[in-house]
N, C-alpha and C positions, 0 to 999 in steps of 0.2 A: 501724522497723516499716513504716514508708513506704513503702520501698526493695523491703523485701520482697514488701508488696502490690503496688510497680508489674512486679516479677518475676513474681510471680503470674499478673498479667494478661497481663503478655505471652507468657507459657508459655501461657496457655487463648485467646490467640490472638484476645483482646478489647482495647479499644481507645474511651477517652473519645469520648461526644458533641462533633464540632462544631458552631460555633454556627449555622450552616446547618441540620443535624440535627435542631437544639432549637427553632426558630422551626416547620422544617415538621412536626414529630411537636404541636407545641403547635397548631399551624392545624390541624391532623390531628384530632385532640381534638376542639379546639371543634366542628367543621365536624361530625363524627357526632356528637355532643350535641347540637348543634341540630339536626342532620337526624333522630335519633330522637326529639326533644321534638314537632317537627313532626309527625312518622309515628303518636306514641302519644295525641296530646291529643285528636283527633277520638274515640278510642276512650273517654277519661276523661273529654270533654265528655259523652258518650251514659251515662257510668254515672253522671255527677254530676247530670246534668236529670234523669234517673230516679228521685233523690230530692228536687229541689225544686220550690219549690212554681210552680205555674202559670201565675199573675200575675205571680210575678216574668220566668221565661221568653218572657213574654210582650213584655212590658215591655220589656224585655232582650233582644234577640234579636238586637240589633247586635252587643250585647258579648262579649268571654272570660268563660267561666267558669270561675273559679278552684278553686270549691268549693258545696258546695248549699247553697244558700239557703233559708230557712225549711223547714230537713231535716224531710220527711216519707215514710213509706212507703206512703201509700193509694195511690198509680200500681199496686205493687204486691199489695196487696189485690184491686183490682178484678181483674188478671190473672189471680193465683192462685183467686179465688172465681168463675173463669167457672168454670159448669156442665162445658162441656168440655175443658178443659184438661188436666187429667191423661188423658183418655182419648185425646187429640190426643200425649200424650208416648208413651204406652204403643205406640201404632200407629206411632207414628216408632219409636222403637226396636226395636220388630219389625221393620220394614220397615227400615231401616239395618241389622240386623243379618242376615237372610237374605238381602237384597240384595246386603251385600257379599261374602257366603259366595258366594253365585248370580254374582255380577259377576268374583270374583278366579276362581274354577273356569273360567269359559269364557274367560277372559283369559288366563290359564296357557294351556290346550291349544290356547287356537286361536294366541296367538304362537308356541306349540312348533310348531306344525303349520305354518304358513307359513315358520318358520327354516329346516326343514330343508334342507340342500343338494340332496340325492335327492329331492326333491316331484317327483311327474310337473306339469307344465305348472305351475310355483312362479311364474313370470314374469307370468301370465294371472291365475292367483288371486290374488297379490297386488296388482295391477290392477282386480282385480273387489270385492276387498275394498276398496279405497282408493276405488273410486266410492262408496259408500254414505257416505263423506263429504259427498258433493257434492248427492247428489240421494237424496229419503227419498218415499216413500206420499202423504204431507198427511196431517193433522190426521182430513177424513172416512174414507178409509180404516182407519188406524189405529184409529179409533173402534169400525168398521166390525167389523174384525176381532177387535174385545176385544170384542166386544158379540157376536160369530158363537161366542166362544170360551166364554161364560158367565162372565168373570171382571169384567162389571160391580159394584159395589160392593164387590170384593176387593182384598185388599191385593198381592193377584200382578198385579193390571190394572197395579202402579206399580211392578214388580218385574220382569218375564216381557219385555217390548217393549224395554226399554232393557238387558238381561241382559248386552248387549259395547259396548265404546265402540271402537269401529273408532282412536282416537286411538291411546287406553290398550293395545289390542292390540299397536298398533306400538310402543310406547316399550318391553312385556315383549318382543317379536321383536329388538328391538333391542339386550337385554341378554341374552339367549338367543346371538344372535350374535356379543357379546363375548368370552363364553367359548370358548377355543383348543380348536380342534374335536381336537386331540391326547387331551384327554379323554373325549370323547366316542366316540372310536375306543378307548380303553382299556374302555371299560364294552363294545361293542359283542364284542369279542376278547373278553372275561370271560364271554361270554353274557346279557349283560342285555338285558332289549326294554326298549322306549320308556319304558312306565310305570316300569320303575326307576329307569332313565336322568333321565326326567321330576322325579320325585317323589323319589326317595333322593340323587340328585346336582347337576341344575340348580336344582331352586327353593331350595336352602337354603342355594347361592350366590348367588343372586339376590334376598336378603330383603328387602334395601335397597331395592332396585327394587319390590320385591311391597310392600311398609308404605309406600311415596309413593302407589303404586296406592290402596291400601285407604286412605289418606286424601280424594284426589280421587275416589272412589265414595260414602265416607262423608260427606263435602260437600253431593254433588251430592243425595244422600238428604234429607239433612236439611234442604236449603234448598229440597226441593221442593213448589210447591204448585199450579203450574197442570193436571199431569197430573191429583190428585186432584180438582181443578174441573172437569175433563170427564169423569173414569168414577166419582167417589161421589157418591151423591146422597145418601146412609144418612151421617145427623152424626157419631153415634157411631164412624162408621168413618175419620173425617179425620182427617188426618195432623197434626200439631203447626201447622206454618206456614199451612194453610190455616185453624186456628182461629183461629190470630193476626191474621189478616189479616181472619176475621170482627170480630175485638174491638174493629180497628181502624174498621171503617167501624161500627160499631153506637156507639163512642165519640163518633169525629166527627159524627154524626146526632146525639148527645143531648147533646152538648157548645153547641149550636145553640140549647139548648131553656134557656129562664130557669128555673132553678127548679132544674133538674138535676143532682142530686147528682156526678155525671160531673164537670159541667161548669168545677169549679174545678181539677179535676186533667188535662183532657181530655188537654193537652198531654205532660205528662209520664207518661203510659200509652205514649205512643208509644216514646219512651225505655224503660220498661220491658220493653215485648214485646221491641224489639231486644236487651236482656241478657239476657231469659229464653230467648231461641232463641238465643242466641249461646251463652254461657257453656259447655255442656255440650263446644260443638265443642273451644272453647278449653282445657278441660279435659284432650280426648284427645291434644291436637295435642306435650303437652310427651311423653308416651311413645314417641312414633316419630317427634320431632323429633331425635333422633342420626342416623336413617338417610334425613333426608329430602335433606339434600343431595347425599349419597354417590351415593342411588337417585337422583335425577334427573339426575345427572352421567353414569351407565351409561347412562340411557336416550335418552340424549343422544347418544351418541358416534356412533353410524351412521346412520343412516335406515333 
């Protein structure tokens, strides 16, 4: 039977570990075990203080935390029973969600649009695009002009100004680019204009590349909170993070105060806000985590 299996192997062209092999594939091991124990505990430290208790965190602030200490979830009461909190989700998720519709659209046609090979004057506009990395309005300007435009306390004031990432442009032009212009002259000979071309042929090659996109927009949505600090003034209309960030200092304030029911948990709110605004991202990130490598590897490949 032996004999047989070592015929086997050697017919499939396989071939025993040596002990070389077996020392570095075992170093191999360890070395990503601990490099992801490393990578992931910071994130398990922040979910486990968010359920204990205070004093001990307190106490303890030098130490690992293993696991929660006198498990409780008031951190989380007090987050979820702010007044505005669900109305801070609801206007994130609007705004995350026609932002990114609004962000992928002009991302798409304006990298189709500077790919082309045939662009009159391609060299200058891509030139002219690539400065607006460098140099922006300021702050009063911009202000300026959302305030000239009426879209003070609207959810398009954090929607409409940031609408292209001049980055994000170049990475879809860049995977626009990849594809063998051989195709493109096929569709061209067939009779197709641009919008076919655009829309029935290149984007549904280039998914992988558009779902890294629509994650780095959906990000940057959701972790925004200083634009909504300069154009809403109207509570009801903020965004998730800048409510968090109210709960945070209104905590800290009465976490100060003897007496204050806060004040035994103060610490561990903090921990909680960070899972309550986290969690949802981490939730989407596992459905277009198949195409995130793929797409940032195309968008990569040229400049």
């Amino acid at each position: 039977m032996n004999t047989v299996i070592k015929k086997q192997h050697a017919a499939h062209g396989l071939r025993r570990e040596g002990a070389g092999e077996r020392v570095f594939n075992c170093f191999n091991y360890l070395f990503l075990t601990l490099l992801g124990v490393i990578l992931l505990y910071p994130l398990y430290y922040v979910i486990a203080a968010s359920f204990t208790d205070t004093n001990y965190l307190i106490s303890s602030a030098d130490k690992m935390l293993l696991y929660p200490h006198n498990a409780t979830v008031e951190a989380y009461k007090v987050v979820l029973k702010y007044p505005l909190i669900w109305n801070g989700y609801k206007n994130t998720i609007f705004i995350a969600a026609v932002g990114v519709l609004v962000n992928m659209a002009m991302t798409i046609m304006g990298g189709y649009y500077i790919s082309r090979k045939d662009l009159l004057f391609r060299n200058f506009i891509v030139k002219a695009v690539l400065l607006t990395m460098f140099f922006s309005g300021g702050l009063i300007p911009n202000y300026l002009l959302v305030k000239s435009l009426g879209l003070l306390n609207s959810p398009f004031a954090l929607i409409l100004p940031g609408a292209i990432s001049t980055y994000n442009m170049i990475i879809m032009r860049s995977a626009f680019d990849a594809i063998p212009s051989e195709l493109t002259d096929a569709v061209e000979i067939d009779g197709g204009n641009d919008v076919v071309l655009l829309w029935n042929i290149l984007v549904p090659i280039t998914i992988p590349t558009i779902m890294v996109l629509v994650l780095y927009y959906l990000v940057g949505h959701w972790n925004s909170w200083f634009p909504a600090m300069i154009y809403m003034s109207d509570k009801e209309r903020w965004p998730l993070q800048l409510v968090l960030r109210k709960i945070l200092i209104e905590t800290s304030e009465l976490s100060g105060e003897a007496g204050s029911d806060v004040q035994s948990i103060g610490e561990a709110v903090k921990y909680a806000v960070i899972v309550v605004s986290t969690i949802p991202v981490l939730a989407v990130y596992p459905l277009i985590q198949k195409h995130f490598v793929k797409g940032a590897m195309i968008g990569s490949l040229k400049g």
